[in-house]
DRENPA-907960 format. One line per field, with one value per residue: z, y, x of N, C-alpha, C, O in turn; residue in one letter. Coordinates in steps of 0.02 Angstrom, whole numbers, plus 50000, padded with zeros to 5 digits. Layout:
% residues N
n.Z (Z | ...)
n.Y (Y | ...)
n.X (X | ...)
ca.Z (Z | ...)
ca.Y (Y | ...)
ca.X (X | ...)
c.Z (Z | ...)
c.Y (Y | ...)
c.X (X | ...)
o.Z (Z | ...)
o.Y (Y | ...)
o.X (X | ...)
residuo (A | ...)
END
This chain:
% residues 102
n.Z (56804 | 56760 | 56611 | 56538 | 56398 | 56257 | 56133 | 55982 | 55906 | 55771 | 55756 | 55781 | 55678 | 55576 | 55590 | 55549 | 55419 | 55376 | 55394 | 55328 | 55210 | 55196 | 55220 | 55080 | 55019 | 55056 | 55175 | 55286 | 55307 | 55341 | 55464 | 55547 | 55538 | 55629 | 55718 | 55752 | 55771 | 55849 | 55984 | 55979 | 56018 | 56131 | 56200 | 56238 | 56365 | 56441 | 56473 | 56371 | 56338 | 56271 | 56138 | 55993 | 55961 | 55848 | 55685 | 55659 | 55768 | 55807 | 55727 | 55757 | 55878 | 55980 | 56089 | 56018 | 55988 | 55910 | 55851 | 55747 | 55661 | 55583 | 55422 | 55285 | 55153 | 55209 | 55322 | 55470 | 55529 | 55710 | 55777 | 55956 | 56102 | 56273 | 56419 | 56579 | 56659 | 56568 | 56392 | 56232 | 56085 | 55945 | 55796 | 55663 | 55528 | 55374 | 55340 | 55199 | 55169 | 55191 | 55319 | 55449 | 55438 | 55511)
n.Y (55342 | 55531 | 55588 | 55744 | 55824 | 55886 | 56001 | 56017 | 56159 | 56114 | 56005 | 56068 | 56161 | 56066 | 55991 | 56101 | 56130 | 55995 | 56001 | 56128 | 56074 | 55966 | 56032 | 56101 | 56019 | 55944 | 56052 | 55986 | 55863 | 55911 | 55958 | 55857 | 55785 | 55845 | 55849 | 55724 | 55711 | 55783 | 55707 | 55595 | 55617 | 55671 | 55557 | 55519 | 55553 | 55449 | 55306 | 55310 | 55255 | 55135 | 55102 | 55081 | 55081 | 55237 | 55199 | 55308 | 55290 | 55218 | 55280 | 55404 | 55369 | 55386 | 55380 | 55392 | 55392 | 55313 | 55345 | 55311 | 55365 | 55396 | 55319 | 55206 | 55286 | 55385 | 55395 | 55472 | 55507 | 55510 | 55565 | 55549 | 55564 | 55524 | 55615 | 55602 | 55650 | 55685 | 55707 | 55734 | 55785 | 55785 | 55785 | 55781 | 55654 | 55650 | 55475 | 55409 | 55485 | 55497 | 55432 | 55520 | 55593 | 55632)
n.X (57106 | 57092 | 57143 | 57202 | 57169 | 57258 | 57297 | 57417 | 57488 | 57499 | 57425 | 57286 | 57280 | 57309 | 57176 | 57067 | 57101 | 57060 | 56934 | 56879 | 56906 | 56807 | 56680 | 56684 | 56640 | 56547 | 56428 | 56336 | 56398 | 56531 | 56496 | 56467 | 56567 | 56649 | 56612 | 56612 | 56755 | 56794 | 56716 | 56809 | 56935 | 56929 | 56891 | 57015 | 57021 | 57019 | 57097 | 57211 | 57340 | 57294 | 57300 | 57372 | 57553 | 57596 | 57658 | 57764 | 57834 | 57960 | 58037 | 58019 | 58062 | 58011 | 57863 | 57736 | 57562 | 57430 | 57266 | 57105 | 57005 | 56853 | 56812 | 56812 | 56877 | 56911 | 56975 | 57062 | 57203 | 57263 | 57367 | 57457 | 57551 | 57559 | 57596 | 57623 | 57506 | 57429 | 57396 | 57449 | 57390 | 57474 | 57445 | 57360 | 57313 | 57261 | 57250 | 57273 | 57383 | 57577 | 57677 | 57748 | 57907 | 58060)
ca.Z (56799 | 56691 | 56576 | 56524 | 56334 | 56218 | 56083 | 55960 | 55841 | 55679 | 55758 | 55784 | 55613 | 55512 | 55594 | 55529 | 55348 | 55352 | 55416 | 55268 | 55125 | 55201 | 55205 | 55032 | 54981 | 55108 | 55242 | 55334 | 55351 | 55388 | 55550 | 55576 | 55531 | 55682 | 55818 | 55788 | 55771 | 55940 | 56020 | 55983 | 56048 | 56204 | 56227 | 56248 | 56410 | 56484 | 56437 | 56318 | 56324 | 56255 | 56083 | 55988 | 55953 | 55767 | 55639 | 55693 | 55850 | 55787 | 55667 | 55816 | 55946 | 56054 | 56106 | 55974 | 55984 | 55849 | 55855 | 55689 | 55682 | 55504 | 55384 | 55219 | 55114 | 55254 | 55385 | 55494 | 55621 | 55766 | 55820 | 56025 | 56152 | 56335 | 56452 | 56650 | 56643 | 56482 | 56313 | 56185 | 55997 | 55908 | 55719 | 55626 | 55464 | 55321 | 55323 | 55137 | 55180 | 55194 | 55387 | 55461 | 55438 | 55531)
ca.Y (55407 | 55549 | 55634 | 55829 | 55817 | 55966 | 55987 | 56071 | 56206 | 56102 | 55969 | 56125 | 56182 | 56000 | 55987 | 56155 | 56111 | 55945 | 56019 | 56163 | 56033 | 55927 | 56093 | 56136 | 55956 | 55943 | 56087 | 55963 | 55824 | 55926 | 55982 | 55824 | 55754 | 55886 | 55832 | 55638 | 55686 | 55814 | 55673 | 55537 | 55628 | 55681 | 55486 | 55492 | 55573 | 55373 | 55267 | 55318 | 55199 | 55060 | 55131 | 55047 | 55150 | 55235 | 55174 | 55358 | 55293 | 55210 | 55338 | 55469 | 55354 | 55407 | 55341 | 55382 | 55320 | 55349 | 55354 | 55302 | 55399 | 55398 | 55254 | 55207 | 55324 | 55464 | 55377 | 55499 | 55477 | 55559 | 55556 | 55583 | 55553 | 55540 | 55634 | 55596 | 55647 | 55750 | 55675 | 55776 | 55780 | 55819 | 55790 | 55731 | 55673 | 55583 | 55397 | 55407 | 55516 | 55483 | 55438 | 55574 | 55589 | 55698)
ca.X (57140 | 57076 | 57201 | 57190 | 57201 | 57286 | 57310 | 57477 | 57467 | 57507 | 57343 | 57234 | 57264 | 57278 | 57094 | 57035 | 57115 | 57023 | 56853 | 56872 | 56907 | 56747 | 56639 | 56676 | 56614 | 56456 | 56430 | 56323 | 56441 | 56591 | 56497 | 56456 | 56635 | 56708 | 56579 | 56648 | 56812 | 56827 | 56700 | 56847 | 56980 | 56902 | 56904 | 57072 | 57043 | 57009 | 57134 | 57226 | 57378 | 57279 | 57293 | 57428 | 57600 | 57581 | 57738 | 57800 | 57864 | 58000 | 58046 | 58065 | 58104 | 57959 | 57801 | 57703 | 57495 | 57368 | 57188 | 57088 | 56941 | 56833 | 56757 | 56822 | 56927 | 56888 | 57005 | 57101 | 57255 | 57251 | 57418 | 57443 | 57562 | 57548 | 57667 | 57628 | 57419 | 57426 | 57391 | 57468 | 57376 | 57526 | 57436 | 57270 | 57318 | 57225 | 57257 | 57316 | 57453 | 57649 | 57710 | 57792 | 57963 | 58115)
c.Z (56739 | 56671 | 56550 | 56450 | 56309 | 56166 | 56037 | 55916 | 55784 | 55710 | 55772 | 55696 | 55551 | 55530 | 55563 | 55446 | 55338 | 55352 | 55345 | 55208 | 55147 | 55190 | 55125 | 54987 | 55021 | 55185 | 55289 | 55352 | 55374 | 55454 | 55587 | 55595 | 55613 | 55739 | 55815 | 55793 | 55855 | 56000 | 56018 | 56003 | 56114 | 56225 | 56250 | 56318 | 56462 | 56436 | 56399 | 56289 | 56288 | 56167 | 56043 | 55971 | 55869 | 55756 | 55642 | 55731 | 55832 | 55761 | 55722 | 55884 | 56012 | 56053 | 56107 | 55976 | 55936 | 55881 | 55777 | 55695 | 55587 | 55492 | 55310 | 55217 | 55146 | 55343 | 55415 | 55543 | 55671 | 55794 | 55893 | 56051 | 56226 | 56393 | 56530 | 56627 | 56590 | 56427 | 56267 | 56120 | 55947 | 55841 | 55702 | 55572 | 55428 | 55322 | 55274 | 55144 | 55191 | 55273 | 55409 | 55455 | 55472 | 55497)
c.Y (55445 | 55572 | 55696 | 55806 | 55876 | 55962 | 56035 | 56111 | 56167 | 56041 | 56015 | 56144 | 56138 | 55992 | 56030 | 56146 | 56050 | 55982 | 56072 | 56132 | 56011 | 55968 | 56109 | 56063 | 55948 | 55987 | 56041 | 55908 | 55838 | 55935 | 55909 | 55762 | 55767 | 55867 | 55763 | 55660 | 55736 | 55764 | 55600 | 55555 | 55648 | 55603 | 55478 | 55539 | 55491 | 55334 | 55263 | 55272 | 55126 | 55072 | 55103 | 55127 | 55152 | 55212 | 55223 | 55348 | 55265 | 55260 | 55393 | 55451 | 55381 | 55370 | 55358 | 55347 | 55354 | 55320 | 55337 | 55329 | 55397 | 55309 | 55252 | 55245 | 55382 | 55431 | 55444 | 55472 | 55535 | 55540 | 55585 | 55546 | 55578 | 55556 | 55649 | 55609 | 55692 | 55707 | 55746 | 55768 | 55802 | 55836 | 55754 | 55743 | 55618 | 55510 | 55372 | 55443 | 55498 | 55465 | 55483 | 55552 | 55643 | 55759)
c.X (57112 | 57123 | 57184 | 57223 | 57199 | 57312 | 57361 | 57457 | 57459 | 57426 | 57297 | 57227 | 57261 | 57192 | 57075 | 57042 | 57065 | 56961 | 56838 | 56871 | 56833 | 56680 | 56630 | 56638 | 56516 | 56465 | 56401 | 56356 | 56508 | 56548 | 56488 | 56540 | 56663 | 56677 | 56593 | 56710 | 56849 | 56777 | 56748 | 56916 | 56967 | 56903 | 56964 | 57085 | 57042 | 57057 | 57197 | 57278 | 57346 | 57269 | 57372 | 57492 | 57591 | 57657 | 57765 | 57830 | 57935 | 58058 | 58102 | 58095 | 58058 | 57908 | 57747 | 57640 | 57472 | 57306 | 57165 | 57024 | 56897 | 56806 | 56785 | 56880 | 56932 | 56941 | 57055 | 57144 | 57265 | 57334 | 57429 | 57504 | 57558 | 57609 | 57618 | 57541 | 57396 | 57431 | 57384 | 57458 | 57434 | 57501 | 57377 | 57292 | 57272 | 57260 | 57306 | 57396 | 57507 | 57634 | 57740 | 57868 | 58007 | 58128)
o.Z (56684 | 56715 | 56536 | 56440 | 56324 | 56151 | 56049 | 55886 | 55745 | 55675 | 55778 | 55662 | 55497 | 55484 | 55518 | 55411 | 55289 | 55297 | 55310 | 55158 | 55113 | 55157 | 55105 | 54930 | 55006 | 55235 | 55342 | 55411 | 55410 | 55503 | 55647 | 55639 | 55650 | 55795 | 55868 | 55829 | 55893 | 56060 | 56052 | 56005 | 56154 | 56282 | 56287 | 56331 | 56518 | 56375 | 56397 | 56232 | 56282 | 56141 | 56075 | 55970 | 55832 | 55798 | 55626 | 55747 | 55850 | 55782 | 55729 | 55925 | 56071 | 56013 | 56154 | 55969 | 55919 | 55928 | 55737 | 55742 | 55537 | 55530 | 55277 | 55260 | 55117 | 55401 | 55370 | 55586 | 55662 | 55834 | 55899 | 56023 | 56242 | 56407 | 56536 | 56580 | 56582 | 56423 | 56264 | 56087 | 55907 | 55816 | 55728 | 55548 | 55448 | 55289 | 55283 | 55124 | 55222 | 55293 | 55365 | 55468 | 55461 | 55520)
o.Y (55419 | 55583 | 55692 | 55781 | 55918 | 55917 | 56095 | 56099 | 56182 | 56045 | 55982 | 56138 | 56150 | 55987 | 56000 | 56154 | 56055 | 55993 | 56059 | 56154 | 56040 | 55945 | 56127 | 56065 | 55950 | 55968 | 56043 | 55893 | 55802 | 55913 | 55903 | 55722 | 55724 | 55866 | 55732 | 55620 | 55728 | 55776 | 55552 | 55509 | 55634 | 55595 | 55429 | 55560 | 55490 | 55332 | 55211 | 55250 | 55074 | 55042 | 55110 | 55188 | 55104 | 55208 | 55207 | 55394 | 55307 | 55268 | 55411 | 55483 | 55391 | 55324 | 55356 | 55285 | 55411 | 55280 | 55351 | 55310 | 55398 | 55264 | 55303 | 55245 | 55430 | 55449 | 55468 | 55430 | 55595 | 55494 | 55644 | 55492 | 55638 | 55518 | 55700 | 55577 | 55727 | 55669 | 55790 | 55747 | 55847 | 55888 | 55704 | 55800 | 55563 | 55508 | 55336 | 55423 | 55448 | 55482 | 55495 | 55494 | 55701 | 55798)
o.X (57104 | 57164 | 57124 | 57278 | 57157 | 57351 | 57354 | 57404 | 57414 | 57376 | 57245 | 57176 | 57233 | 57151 | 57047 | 56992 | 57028 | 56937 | 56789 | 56842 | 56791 | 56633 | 56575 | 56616 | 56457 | 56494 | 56430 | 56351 | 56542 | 56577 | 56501 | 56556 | 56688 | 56701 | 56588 | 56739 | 56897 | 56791 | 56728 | 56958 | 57012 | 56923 | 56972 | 57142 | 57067 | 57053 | 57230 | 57273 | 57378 | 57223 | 57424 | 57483 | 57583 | 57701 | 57822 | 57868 | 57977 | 58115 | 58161 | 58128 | 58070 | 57906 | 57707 | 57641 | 57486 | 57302 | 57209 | 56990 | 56933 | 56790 | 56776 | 56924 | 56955 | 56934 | 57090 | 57132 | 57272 | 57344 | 57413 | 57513 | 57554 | 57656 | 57585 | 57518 | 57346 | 57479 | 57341 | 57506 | 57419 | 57522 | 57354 | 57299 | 57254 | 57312 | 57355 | 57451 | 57491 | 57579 | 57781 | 57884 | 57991 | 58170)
residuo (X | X | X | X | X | X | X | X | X | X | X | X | X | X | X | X | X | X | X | X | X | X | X | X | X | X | X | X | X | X | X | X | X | X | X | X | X | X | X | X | X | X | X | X | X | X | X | X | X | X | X | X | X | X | X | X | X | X | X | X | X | X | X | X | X | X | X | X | X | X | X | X | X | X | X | X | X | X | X | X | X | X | X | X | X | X | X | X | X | X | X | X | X | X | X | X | X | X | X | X | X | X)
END
């Protein structure tokens, strides 16, 4: 089965915030940052359930997956869930970052 993946306003614009901090450090590996990180969510048009649930799921009581995308101190979460053939990016946050909370 493929899935149609989409993505929310606040994961459209945490990507654009990351990609602008990475730019202002190295223009050539932000571009290169954004073509792994929209070529590892496009993965999540196969599969995607096999992705464990993030420690969010709990939290909100839903069913919550992440994605780990990055290397080192550059890890991102891709947070997504899947609703019937739709995988929904809800958030891409740094690794280091808090858990979401209510």
């Amino acid at each position: 089965m493929k899935y149609l993946v989409r993505y929310s306003a606040p994961a459209e614009a945490e990507a654009e915030d990351a990609y602008l901090w990475i730019h202002k450090q190295s223009p050539f590996h932000a571009a290169k940052w954004l073509a792994g990180l929209l070529e590892a969510i496009a993965s999540l048009e196969s599969n995607p359930e096999s992705y464990p649930l993030a420690p969010e799921a709990d939290t909100f009581n839903r069913a919550i997956r992440q994605l780990l995308y990055g290397k080192r101190r550059g890890i991102y979460r891709i947070l997504f869930e899947i609703e019937g053939d739709v995988v929904k990016v809800l958030h891409i946050r740094h690794g280091a970052r808090r858990f979401l909370e209510p």
